[in-house]
N, C-alpha and C positions, 0 to 999 in steps of 0.2 A: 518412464525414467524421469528423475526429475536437473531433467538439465535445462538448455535454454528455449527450448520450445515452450519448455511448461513454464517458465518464467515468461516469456512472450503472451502467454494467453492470456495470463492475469492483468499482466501490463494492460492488455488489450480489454480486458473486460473493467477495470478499474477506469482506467480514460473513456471508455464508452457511459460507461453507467455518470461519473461525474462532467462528464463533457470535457476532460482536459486533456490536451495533446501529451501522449507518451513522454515526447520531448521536454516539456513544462514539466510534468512528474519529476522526471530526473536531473532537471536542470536544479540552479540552484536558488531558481523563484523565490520568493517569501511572501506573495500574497496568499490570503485565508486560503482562496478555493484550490491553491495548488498544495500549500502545504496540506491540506484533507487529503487530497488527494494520494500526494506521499504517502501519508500517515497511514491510509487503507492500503495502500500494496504493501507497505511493509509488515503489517499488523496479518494479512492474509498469508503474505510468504512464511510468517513466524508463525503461525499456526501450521502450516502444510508441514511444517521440522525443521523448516532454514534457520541454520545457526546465522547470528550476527553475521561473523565473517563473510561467510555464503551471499547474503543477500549486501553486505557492503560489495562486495565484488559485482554482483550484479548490476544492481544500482549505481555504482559508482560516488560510493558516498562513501565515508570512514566508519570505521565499525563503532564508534564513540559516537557517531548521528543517527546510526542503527537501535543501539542499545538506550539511545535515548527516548528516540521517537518509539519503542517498545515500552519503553517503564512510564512513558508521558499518554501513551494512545488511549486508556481509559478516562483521564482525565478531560481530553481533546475530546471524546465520543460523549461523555455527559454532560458537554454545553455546549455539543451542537446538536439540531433535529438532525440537518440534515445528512451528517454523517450517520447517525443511526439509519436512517433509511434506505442510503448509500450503500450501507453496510449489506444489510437485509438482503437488496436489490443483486448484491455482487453474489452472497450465500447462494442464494434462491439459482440464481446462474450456475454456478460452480458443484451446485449439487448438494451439498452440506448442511444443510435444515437438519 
Protein backbone atom coordinates (compact mmCIF):
# COMPACT_ATOMS: atom_id res chain seq x y z
CA UNK A 1 0.00 0.00 0.00
CA UNK A 2 1.09 3.20 -0.48
CA UNK A 3 0.52 4.79 2.85
CA UNK A 4 2.92 6.08 5.44
CA UNK A 5 5.23 3.21 5.80
CA UNK A 6 6.02 3.54 2.19
CA UNK A 7 6.51 7.34 2.56
CA UNK A 8 8.85 6.54 5.66
CA UNK A 9 11.15 4.27 3.62
CA UNK A 10 11.94 6.78 1.08
CA UNK A 11 12.30 9.45 3.69
CA UNK A 12 14.69 7.05 5.13
CA UNK A 13 16.47 6.14 2.03
CA UNK A 14 16.74 9.78 0.67
CA UNK A 15 18.37 11.15 4.37
CA UNK A 16 20.56 8.04 4.22
CA UNK A 17 22.00 8.36 0.74
CA UNK A 18 22.35 12.47 1.15
CA UNK A 19 23.33 12.30 4.82
CA UNK A 20 20.45 14.73 5.91
CA UNK A 21 18.32 14.07 8.99
CA UNK A 22 14.61 13.33 7.91
CA UNK A 23 13.87 16.22 10.26
CA UNK A 24 16.01 18.87 8.12
CA UNK A 25 14.23 17.46 4.86
CA UNK A 26 10.98 18.55 6.15
CA UNK A 27 11.85 21.33 8.13
CA UNK A 28 11.87 24.56 6.58
CA UNK A 29 15.95 24.71 6.01
CA UNK A 30 17.16 26.59 2.91
CA UNK A 31 20.55 25.48 2.73
CA UNK A 32 21.79 23.88 -0.78
CA UNK A 33 22.31 20.27 0.86
CA UNK A 34 18.81 20.24 2.53
CA UNK A 35 16.86 21.80 -0.16
CA UNK A 36 18.38 18.60 -2.64
CA UNK A 37 17.51 16.84 -0.51
CA UNK A 38 13.81 17.89 -0.42
CA UNK A 39 13.84 18.25 -3.81
CA UNK A 40 14.75 14.22 -4.29
CA UNK A 41 11.83 12.95 -1.96
CA UNK A 42 9.64 14.93 -3.59
CA UNK A 43 10.60 14.24 -7.12
CA UNK A 44 10.77 10.18 -6.04
CA UNK A 45 7.23 10.39 -4.22
CA UNK A 46 5.96 12.16 -7.82
CA UNK A 47 7.09 9.54 -9.76
CA UNK A 48 5.73 6.57 -7.35
CA UNK A 49 1.92 8.65 -8.49
CA UNK A 50 1.74 11.01 -5.42
CA UNK A 51 -0.40 13.77 -6.41
CA UNK A 52 0.94 17.24 -5.02
CA UNK A 53 -1.68 17.25 -2.46
CA UNK A 54 -0.58 13.64 -1.24
CA UNK A 55 2.83 14.33 -0.67
CA UNK A 56 2.08 18.22 0.68
CA UNK A 57 0.28 16.34 3.32
CA UNK A 58 2.96 14.16 3.89
CA UNK A 59 5.69 16.58 3.93
CA UNK A 60 4.04 19.03 5.49
CA UNK A 61 4.68 21.66 3.10
CA UNK A 62 1.76 23.46 0.85
CA UNK A 63 0.83 21.93 -2.21
CA UNK A 64 2.22 25.44 -4.20
CA UNK A 65 6.00 24.26 -2.62
CA UNK A 66 5.08 20.70 -3.99
CA UNK A 67 4.13 21.78 -7.36
CA UNK A 68 6.93 23.99 -7.37
CA UNK A 69 9.81 21.96 -6.43
CA UNK A 70 8.32 19.39 -9.20
CA UNK A 71 8.18 21.99 -12.31
CA UNK A 72 11.86 23.33 -10.72
CA UNK A 73 13.57 19.54 -10.06
CA UNK A 74 14.99 19.14 -13.58
CA UNK A 75 16.32 22.27 -13.50
CA UNK A 76 17.85 21.73 -9.75
CA UNK A 77 19.34 18.09 -11.10
CA UNK A 78 21.26 19.71 -14.25
CA UNK A 79 23.39 21.93 -12.18
CA UNK A 80 24.11 19.79 -9.62
CA UNK A 81 26.56 16.47 -9.82
CA UNK A 82 25.62 15.64 -6.94
CA UNK A 83 22.19 15.31 -7.11
CA UNK A 84 22.42 13.31 -10.17
CA UNK A 85 24.19 10.82 -8.33
CA UNK A 86 22.11 11.00 -5.40
CA UNK A 87 19.57 10.46 -7.55
CA UNK A 88 21.07 7.28 -9.19
CA UNK A 89 22.15 5.98 -5.75
CA UNK A 90 18.37 6.40 -4.24
CA UNK A 91 16.98 4.45 -7.81
CA UNK A 92 19.57 1.74 -7.66
CA UNK A 93 18.13 1.22 -3.71
CA UNK A 94 14.55 1.47 -4.42
CA UNK A 95 14.71 -1.01 -7.34
CA UNK A 96 13.75 1.17 -10.30
CA UNK A 97 16.69 1.19 -12.95
Amino acid sequence: SRGLGYVYKRQEIVSQETEISVERILSSDKDTETVDARYLLVHILSEMGFYPVQTSIHLHKTKRTINYIISNFQERLDSGKMMRIYLENIKKQLGNN
